[in-house]
C-alpha positions in Angstrom: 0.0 0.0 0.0 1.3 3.3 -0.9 1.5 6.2 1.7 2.4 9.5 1.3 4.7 11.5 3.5 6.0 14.8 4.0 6.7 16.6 0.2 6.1 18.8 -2.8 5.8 18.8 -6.0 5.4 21.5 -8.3 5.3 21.4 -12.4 4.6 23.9 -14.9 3.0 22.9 -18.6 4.7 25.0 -21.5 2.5 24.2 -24.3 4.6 25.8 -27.3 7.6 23.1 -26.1 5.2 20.5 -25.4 6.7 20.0 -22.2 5.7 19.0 -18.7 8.5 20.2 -16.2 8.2 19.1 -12.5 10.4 19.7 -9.2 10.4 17.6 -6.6 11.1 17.9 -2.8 11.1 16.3 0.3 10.1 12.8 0.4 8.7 11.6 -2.6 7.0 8.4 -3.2 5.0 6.8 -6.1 1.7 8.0 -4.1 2.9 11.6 -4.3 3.2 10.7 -8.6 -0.2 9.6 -8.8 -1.3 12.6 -7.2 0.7 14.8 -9.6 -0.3 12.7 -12.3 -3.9 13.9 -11.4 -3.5 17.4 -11.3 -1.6 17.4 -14.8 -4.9 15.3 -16.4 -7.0 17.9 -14.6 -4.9 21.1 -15.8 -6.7 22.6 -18.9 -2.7 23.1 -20.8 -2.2 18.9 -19.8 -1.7 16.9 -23.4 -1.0 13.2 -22.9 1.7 13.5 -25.7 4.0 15.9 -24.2 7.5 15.1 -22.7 7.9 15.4 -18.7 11.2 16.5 -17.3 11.2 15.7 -13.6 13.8 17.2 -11.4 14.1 14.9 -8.1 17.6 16.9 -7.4 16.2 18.1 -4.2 14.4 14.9 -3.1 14.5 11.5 -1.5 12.6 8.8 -3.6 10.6 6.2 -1.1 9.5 2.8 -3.4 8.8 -0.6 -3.3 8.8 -2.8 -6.2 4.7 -3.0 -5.1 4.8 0.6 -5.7 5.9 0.4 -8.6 3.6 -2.2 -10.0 0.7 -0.2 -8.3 2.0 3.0 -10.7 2.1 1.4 -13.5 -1.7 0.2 -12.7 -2.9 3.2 -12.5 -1.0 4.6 -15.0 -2.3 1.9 -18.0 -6.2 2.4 -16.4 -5.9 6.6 -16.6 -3.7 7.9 -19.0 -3.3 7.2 -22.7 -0.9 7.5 -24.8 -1.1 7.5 -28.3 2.7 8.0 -29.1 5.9 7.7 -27.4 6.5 10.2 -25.1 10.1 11.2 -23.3 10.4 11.2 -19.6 13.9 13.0 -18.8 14.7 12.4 -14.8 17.3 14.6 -12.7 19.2 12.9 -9.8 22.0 13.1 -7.6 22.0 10.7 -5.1 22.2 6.6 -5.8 18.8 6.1 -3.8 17.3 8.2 -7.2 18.9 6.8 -10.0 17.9 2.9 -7.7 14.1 4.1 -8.0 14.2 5.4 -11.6 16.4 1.8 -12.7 13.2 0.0 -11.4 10.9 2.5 -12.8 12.5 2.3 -16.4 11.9 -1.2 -17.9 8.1 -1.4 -17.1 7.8 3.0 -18.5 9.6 1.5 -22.1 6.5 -1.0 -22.8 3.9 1.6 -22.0 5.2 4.2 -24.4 7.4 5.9 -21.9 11.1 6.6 -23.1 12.9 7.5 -19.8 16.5 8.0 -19.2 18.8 9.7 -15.9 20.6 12.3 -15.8 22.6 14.5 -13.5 23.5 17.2 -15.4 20.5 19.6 -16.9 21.9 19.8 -20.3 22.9 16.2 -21.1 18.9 15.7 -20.4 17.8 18.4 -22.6 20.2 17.1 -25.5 18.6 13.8 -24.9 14.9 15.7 -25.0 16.1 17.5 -28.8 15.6 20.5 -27.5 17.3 23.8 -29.5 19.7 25.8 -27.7 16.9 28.6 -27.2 14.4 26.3 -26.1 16.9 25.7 -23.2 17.1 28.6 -22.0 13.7 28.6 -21.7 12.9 25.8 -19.8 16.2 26.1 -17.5 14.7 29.7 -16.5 10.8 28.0 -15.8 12.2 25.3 -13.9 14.2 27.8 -11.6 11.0 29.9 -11.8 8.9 26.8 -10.1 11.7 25.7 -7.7 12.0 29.4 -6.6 7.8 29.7 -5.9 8.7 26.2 -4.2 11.0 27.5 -1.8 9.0 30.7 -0.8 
């Protein structure tokens, strides 16, 4: 059974990038996804085909391989994706990149393209976005961690 304990998650959806970027903090557990996984279907900007960067850089990840499974469930029952999607993932402790090695495998066969980083740009390379395009989302991600912090 999942529980949920003390964290935060913010995102912002930038529509013209077609790009869903998320900072994490505190503890985060699969729970907490969900959750965030309900507020982006109920935001009017949400599009099931955009990519999700997800900074966990100021988190601790809390799974279990049930949690994971139980995800996944939810995940193939709610959201539908009609193309292959990327899912770029910021970390910098081995407890992250643990989580998102067990999260990876089962993402690939639902459409899900995800891959770990721990530098910003490596992951945006990955994403193909254009030099200006980075800028753009570097400066909304600090924007969201900055509104996260206050």
């Amino acid at each position: 059974m999942l529980t949920s304990m003390i964290s935060f998650t913010s995102y912002t959806i930038i529509p013209d990038l077609k790009l869903i970027l998320v900072n994490c903090q505190g503890t985060i557990t699969f729970k907490d996804l969900i959750q965030l996984n309900l507020r982006f279907i109920a935001d009017k900007l949400y599009d099931s085909s955009f990519d999700v960067l997800m900074d966990f850089r100021d988190s601790t990840a809390l799974a279990f391989k049930l949690d994971v499974a139980e995800f996944f469930d939810f995940f193939k029952k709610t959201i539908s994706l009609s193309q292959r999607v990327r899912n770029g993932i910021l970390y910098n402790t081995p407890n992250q990149k643990f989580i998102i090695s067990v999260y990876k495998p089962t993402a690939s066969l639902m459409k899900v393209d995800v891959e770990a980083f721990r530098e910003i740009n490596e992951c945006l390379v990955w994403m193909q976005f254009s030099s200006n395009e980075q800028v753009t989302i570097k400066e909304a991600l600090d924007s969201i961690k900055n509104k996260s912090s206050n």
